[in-house]
Structures are given as structure tokens and as C-alpha cells.
N, C-alpha and C positions, 0 to 999 in steps of 0.2 A: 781551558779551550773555549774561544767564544765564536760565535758565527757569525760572518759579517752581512749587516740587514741593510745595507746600501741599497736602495733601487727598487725593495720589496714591497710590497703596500700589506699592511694586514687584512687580513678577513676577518676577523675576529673584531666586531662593535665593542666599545667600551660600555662598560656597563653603567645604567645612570646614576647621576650624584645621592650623595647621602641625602636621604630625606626625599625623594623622589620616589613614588613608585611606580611597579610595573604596567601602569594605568596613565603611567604621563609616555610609553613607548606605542609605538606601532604595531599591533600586532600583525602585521605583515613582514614589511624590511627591520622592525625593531630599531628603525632610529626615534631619536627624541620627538616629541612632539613642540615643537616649540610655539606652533600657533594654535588656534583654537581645532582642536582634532574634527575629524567626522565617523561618524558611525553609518557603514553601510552593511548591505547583505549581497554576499559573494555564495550560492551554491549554498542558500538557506541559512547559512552562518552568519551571525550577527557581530561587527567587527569592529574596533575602535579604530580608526586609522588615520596617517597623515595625511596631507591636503595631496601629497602625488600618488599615492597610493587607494586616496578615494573613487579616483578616475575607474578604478577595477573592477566597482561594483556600482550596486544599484543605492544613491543618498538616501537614507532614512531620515538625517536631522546632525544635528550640531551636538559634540561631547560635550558636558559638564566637569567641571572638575572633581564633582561627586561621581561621576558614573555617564554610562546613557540616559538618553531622556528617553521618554516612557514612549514605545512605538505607538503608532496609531492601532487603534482594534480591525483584527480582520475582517475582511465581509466576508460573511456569511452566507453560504450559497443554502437552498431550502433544500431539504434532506428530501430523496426519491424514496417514495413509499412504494413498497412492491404489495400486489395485490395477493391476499392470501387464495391460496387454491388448497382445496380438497380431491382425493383420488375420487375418478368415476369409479358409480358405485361397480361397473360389471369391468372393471381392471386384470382382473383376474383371467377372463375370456377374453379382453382384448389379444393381451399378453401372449399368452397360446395360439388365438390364429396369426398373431403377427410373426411369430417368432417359426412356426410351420411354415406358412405363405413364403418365407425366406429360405425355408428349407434350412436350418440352421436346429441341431438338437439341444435338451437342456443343458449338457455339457458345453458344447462349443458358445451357448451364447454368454454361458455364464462363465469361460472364459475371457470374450472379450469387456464384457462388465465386471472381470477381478471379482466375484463372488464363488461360491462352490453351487456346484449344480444342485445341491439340495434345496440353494436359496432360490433358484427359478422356481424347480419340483412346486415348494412352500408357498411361492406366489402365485401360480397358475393354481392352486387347489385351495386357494387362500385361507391357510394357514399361518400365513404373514403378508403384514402391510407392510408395504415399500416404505421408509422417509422420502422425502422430498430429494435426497441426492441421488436415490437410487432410482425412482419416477420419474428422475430425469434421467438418469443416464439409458433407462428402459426405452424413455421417449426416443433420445436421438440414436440408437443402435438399431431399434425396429420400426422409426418414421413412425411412431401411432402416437398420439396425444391421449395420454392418460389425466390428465390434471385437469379442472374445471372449476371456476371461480366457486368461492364456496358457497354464496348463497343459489347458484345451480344444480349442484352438485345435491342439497337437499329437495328439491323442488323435481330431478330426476328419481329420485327413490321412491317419492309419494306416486307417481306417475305410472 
């Protein structure tokens, strides 16, 4: 029994000749490459491709028959230094009239900061220092600013 392919067009690419590798196809439509490929960047992917399918993306440069050519180096944007901060030295008393002044008890606040009430309790009689995520999140739930540059932050203690 055979099936008659009159009129059908395959979907199915033939696969390249012997001795050809998968460096001489498109990695998009996978047809041949038969002229000098391009390598572009599609959605950060880096892409060997043929002259119609380069249209798609952004041209990095011209294929080798060894490979891609060596992209240009990125720039370099200058890294944002964040300035360290040290807790004010009296955090501990902020902390309590703020969290009063709201009318809000150790419980309820140390519900909406996902900690146990004991952890307020411990920071209000300090017993425990906040880290930095938790002196912040102190900060934005009770509006007080706890945090102070740190060469301040010494220079209040002596004071």
C-alpha cells in the first residue's frame, strides 16, 4: 500500500550533505547556508543565521567557517556603590514610640513584618540588633528612619 504524494510539498528539510555540519545550517529555518551566514542576537541568544533570517535580529558580524567571530566586549556600566549605614545608636526607643504612636502592639506589628513578637519584644529592649533587612522593613512599616551613615552614626554615640 502506497500513498499518493501528488500535490503534497514536504515539511520535513532535508538534511545537510555528507561532510557538512550543523554549523553550515541556520539555526532559525535550518536551511543551508549557502552564502556567507550572519550571526546575530535575537532575545540575547547568539545565532548563526542566513542572510533572510538575519533580518530578525540585531547583526553582531559576518560567520566564519570556523565558527562566530569573537563579539565586541561589553560596556561596562560603573557598579552603584551603596553607602553603608550603621543602626542609630537609640533604635531600640525609636522603635517603641513608633510602633505606640501607631497604636499598633508587639504582636500585630511583628505580624506585618513576618517576624514573632518576641523579635519586636528583643528589639525594643535590645536584646537584638536588627540586620539591615529587618531595619528596613522596621523603617517602612513605622515611617521612622533608623539607619544613619556610619561615620554619623559614631560621632552620635560620643555626643
Amino acid at each position: 500500500m502506497t500513498r499518493a504524494t501528488t500535490g503534497v510539498k514536504s515539511i520535513i528539510k532535508p538534511l545537510p550533505a555528507v561532510g557538512m555540519g550543523l554549523a553550515d545550517t541556520c539555526e532559525i529555518c535550518g536551511d543551508l547556508i549557502k552564502t556567507v551566514g550572519s550571526t546575530v542576537e535575537i532575545d540575547g541568544a547568539l545565532l548563526r543565521v542566513c542572510p533572510v533570517c538575519a533580518k530578525l535580529g540585531r547583526p553582531l558580524g559576518r560567520a566564519t567557517s570556523q565558527g562566530m567571530l569573537a563579539l565586541p566586549k561589553a560596556e561596562t556600566t560603573p557598579m552603584k556603590v551603596e553607602q553603608e549605614y550603621d543602626l542609630d545608636p537609640d533604635y531600640s526607643v525609636i522603635v517603641r514610640r513608633a510602633r505606640e504612636k501607631m497604636g499598633l502592639t508587639q504582636e500585630e506589628l511583628g505580624r506585618m513584618l513576618n517576624v514573632k513578637p518576641s523579635v519586636i519584644s528583643h528589639i525594643e529592649t535590645r536584646k537584638f540588633v536588627p540586620d539591615l533587612a529587618l531595619a528596613r522593613k522596621l523603617m517602612h512599616h513605622l515611617k521612622v528612619n533608623i539607619l544613619v551613615p556610619a561615620g554619623e552614626a559614631e560621632g552620635r554615640k560620643e555626643a
